[in-house]
N, C-alpha and C positions, 0 to 999 in steps of 0.2 A: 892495610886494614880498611882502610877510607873507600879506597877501589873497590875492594873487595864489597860491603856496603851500598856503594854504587849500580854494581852492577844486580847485587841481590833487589834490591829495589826500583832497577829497571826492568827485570824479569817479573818482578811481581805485577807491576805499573802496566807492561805489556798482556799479563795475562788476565788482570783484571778488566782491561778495556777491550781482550778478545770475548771474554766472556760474557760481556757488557750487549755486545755486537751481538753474537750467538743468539741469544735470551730474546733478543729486540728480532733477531732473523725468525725464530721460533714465535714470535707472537705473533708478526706477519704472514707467517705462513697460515697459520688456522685461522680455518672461515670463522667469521664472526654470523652465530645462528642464527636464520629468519625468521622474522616473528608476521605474526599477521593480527590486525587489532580487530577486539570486541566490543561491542556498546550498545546504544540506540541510538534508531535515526526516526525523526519526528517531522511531519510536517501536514499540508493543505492538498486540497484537489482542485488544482487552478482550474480544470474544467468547470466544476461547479460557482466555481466565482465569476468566472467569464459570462458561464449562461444566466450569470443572474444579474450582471449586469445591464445586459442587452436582450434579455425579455422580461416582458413585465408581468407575465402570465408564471413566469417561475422565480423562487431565493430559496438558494441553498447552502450547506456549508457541510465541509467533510474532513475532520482529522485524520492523517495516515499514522501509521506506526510499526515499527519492525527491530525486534532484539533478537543479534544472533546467539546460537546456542552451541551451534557445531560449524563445524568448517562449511557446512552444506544447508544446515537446517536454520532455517530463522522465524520465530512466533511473530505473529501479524497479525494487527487489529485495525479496524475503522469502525471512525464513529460518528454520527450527524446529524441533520435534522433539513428535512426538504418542505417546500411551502408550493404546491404546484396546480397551476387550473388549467383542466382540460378540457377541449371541445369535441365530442364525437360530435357523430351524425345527431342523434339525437338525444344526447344527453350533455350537459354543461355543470361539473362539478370543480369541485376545491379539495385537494388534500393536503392534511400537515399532518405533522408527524416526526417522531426520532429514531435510528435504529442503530444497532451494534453489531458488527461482523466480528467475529476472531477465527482464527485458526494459524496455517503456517506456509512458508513458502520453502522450496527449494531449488538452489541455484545448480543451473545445468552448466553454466559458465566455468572454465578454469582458466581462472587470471594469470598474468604472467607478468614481470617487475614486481611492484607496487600497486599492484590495480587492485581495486575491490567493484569490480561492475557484477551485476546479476543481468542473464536471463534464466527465467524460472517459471515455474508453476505451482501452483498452489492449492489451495482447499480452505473453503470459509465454512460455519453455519452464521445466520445470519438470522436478527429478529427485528421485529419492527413494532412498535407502539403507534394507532393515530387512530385519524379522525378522517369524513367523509361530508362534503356540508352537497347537496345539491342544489344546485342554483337553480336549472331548469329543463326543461323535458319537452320534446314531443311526441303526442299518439301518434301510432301509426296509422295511417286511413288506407283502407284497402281498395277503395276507390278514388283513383287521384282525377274523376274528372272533377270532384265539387275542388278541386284545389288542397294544399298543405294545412292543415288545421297551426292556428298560431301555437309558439312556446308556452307553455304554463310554466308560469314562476312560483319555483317553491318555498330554496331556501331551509330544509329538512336539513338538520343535522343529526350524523350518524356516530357516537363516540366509542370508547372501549373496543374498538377493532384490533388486531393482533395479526402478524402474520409470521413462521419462521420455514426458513427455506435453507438449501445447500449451493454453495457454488463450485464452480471450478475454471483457474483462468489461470493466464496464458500472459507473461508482460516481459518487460527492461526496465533496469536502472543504471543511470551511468553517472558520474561524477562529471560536472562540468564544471568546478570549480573547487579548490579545494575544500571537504566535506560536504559539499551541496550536491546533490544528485536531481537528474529528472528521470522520470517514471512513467512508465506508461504499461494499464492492464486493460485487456478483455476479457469477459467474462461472463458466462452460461449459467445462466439459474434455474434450479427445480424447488418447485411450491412444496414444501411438506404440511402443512397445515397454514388454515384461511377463516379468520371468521370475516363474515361478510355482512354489509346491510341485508336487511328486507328485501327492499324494491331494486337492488340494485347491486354488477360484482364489483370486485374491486379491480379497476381496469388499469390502476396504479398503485404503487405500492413503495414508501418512502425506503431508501435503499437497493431496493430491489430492481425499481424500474417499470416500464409497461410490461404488461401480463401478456403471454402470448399463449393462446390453445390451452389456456386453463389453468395449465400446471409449470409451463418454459417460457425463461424472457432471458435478457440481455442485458449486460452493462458495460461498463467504461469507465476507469478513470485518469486521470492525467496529473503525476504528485510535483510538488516541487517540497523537496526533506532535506534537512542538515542532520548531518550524523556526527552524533557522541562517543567520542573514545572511551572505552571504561577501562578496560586492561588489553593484555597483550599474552597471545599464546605462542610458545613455537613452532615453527612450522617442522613439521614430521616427513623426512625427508622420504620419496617412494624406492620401495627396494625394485 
């Protein structure tokens, strides 16, 4: 009877640690699903720090920002305030100023491991609030044997100017440290509305940049962002 016992409880012993096995083989086997994480990532445009550094004729400051939405699509804002004096030919003014872009970005990039880098493109509208102060001016003399007629100092300040325009640009972001990405965008701007001084246009425009051919200008920025995890989606595997 003892034996018999025995051996019923070896049989069991054996089948409950093949079983054991099995279950642990079967776990192993299935992939465990890939997730891909969502958040914000915030930060500065070292470009504008740089430049304000090392000229004295400009200070500016630019917060970046970008919350993804879709595996592709991500909302994007900037916002700022530039402090900046220019010298044409014949004109020497000051502008300051704040303004706010939003719109969105989408990444052309498809990562592969663990990587979350963008190259993308995107789409802003963009507004700007400020001020115009003119320091100084020269007539034009049409006859330059009597010589250059001297600057007339003014000092006219211009307030309640406005400007909103559209962009469209063209950048990277890469992770070079865990969560820290740097960035870099160019970027094509079209004037849709300009209120301007009197005497004078607006040959700059806070955010926006110099004015070119009335209506198109140019920009750049250079981000340095940390990104915030908020959740985590799965990754939807392609048929």
């Amino acid at each position: 009877m003892m034996s018999i016992s025995k051996c019923i409880f070896s049989v069991v012993l054996i089948c409950t640690f093949s079983f054991g096995k099995a279950q642990n083989n079967i776990s192993d086997s299935i992939p465990t699903p890939k997730t891909e994480r969502y958040g914000l990532r915030v930060g500065v445009d070292a470009y504008r720090l740089v430049l304000s550094t090392i000229n004295d004729n400009y200070k500016g400051l630019e917060f970046a920002g970008d919350y993804r939405i879709s595996k592709k699509y991500y909302l994007a804002a900037e916002i700022g305030n530039e402090n900046k004096t220019t010298n044409e030919d014949r004109l020497n003014y000051t502008t300051k100023g704040s303004y706010l872009k939003v719109g969105f970005d989408y990444n052309l990039y498809e990562n592969w491991l663990d990587m979350e880098n963008l190259i993308y493109f995107g789409l802003r509208v963009g507004s700007s609030t400020f001020s115009q102060e003119l320091n100084s001016y020269k007539i034009y003399n049409e006859n330059p044997y009597f010589g250059e007629a001297p600057a007339t100092i003014s000092g006219k300040k211009y307030n309640g100017l406005n400007a909103v325009w559209g962009e469209f640009l063209l950048g990277v972001k890469a992770e070079v440290i865990s969560n820290f990405y740097a960035g870099f965008s160019l970027r094509m701007n079209y004037l849709m509305s300009n209120k301007e001084p009197e005497d004078f246009e607006n040959l700059f425009i806070p955010g926006y940049n110099k004015v070119y051919s009335g209506k198109f200008g140019i920009g750049m920025n250079y981000t340095i962002t940390y990104f915030i995890p908020l959740y985590k989606k799965k990754l939807t595997p392609k048929k």
